[in-house]
KELO-83443 format. One record per residue (C-alpha): residue number from 0; residue in one letter; x, y, z. Coordinates in nm, 2 decimals. Each point is the difference from the previous one (the first is absolute). Layout:
% KELO-83443
+-----+--------+--------+--------+--------+
: num : residu :     px :     py :     pz :
+-----+--------+--------+--------+--------+
: NUM :      a :      X :      Y :      Z :
...
+-----+--------+--------+--------+--------+
% end
This chain:
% KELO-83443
+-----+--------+--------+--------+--------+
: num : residu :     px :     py :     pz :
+-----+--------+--------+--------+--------+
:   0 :      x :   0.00 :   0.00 :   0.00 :
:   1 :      x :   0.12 :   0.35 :  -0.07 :
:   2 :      x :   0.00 :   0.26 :   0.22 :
:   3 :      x :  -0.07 :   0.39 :  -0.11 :
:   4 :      x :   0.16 :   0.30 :   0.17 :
:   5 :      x :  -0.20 :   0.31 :  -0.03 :
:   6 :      x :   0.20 :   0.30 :   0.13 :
:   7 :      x :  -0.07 :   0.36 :   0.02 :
:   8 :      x :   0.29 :   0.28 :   0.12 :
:   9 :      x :  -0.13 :   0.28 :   0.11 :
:  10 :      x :   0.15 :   0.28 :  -0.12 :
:  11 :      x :  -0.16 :   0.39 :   0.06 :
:  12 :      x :   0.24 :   0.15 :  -0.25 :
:  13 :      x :  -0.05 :  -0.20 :  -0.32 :
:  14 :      x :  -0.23 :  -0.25 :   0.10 :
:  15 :      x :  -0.11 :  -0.29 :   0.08 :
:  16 :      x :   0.21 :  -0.33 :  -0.14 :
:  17 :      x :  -0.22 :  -0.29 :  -0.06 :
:  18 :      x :   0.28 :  -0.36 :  -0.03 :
:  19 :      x :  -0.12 :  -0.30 :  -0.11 :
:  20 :      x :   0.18 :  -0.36 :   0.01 :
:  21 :      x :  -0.04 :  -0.36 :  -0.06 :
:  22 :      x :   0.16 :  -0.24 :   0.31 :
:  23 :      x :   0.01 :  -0.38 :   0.03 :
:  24 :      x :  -0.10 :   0.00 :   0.35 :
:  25 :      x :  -0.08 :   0.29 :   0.33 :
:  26 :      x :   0.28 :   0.03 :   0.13 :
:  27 :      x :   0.24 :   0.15 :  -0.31 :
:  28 :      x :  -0.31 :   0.18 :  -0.05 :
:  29 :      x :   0.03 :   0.17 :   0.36 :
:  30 :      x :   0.37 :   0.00 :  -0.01 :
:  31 :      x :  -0.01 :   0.21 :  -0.35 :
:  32 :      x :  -0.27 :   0.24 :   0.12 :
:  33 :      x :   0.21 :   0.02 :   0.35 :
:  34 :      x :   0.37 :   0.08 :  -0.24 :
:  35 :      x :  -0.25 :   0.27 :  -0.17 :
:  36 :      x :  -0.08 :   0.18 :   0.31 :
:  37 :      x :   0.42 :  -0.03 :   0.14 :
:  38 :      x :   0.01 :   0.21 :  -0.33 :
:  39 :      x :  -0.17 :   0.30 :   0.18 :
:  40 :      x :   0.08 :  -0.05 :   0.34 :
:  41 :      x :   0.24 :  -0.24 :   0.16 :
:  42 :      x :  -0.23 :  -0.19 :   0.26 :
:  43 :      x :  -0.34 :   0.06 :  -0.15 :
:  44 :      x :  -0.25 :  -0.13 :   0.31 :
:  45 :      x :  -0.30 :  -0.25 :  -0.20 :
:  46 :      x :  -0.32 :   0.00 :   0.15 :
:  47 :      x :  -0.30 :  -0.16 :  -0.12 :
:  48 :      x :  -0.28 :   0.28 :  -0.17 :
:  49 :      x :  -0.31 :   0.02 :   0.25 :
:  50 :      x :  -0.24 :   0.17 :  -0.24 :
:  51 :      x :  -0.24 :   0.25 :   0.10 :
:  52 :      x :  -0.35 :  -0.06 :   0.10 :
:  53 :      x :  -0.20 :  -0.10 :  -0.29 :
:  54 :      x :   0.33 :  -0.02 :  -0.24 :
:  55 :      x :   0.11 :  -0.29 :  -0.19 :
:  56 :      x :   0.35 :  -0.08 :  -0.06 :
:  57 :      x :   0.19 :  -0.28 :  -0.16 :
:  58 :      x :   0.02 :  -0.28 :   0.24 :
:  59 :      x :   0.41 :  -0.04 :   0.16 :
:  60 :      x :   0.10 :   0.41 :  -0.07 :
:  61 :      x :   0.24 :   0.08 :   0.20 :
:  62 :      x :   0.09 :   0.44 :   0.03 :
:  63 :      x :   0.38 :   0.04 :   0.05 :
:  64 :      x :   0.13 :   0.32 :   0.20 :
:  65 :      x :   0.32 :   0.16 :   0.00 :
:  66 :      x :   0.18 :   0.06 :   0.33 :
:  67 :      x :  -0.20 :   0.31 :   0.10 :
:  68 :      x :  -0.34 :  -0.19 :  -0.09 :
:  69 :      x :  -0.12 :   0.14 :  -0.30 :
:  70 :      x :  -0.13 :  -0.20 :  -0.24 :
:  71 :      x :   0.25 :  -0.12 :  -0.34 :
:  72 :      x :  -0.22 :  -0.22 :  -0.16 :
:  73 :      x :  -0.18 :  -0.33 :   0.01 :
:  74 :      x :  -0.06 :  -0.35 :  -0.16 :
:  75 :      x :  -0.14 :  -0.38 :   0.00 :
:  76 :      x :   0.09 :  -0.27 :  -0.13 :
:  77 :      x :  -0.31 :  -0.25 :  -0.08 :
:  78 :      x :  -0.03 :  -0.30 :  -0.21 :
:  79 :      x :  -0.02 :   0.05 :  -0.41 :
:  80 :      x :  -0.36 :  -0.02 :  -0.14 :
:  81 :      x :   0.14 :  -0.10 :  -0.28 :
:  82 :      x :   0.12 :  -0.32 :   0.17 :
:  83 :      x :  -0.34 :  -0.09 :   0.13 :
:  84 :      x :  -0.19 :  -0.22 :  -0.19 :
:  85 :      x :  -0.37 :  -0.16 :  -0.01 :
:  86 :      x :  -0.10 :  -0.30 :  -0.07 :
+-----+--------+--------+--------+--------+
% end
């Protein structure tokens, strides 16, 4: 099964940077989006997104923050549609 990395950098100057990549299994897929965030901020500090009353989020996204605890971006990593099939 293939696992999908959604990532989004947040970025108030040019925008917003939306990543996407294709992992064999969770954790390289955690341990890319984890290298991504190092990019910004040496110890970025994961925590799991607890949505707002009456939002909807991606189930397993995780906010990172930088060392003063603003907010640098966020991802998930979830199973490929793709690789689900019926029958």
């Amino acid at each position: 099964m293939k696992i999908i990395l959604i990532l989004v950098l947040f970025n108030l100057q040019s925008g917003s940077e939306v990543i996407t990549a294709e992992f064999d299994d969770a954790r390289a897929c955690d341990l890319a989006a984890l290298r991504t965030f190092q990019g910004v901020t040496a110890e970025p500090d994961m925590r799991p997104l607890d949505p707002a009353e009456g939002a909807s989020a991606i189930e397993g996204t995780v906010i990172a923050h930088d060392s003063d605890g603003a907010e640098i971006g966020m991802y998930s990593c979830n199973p490929s549609r793709s690789d689900r099939r019926e029958g």
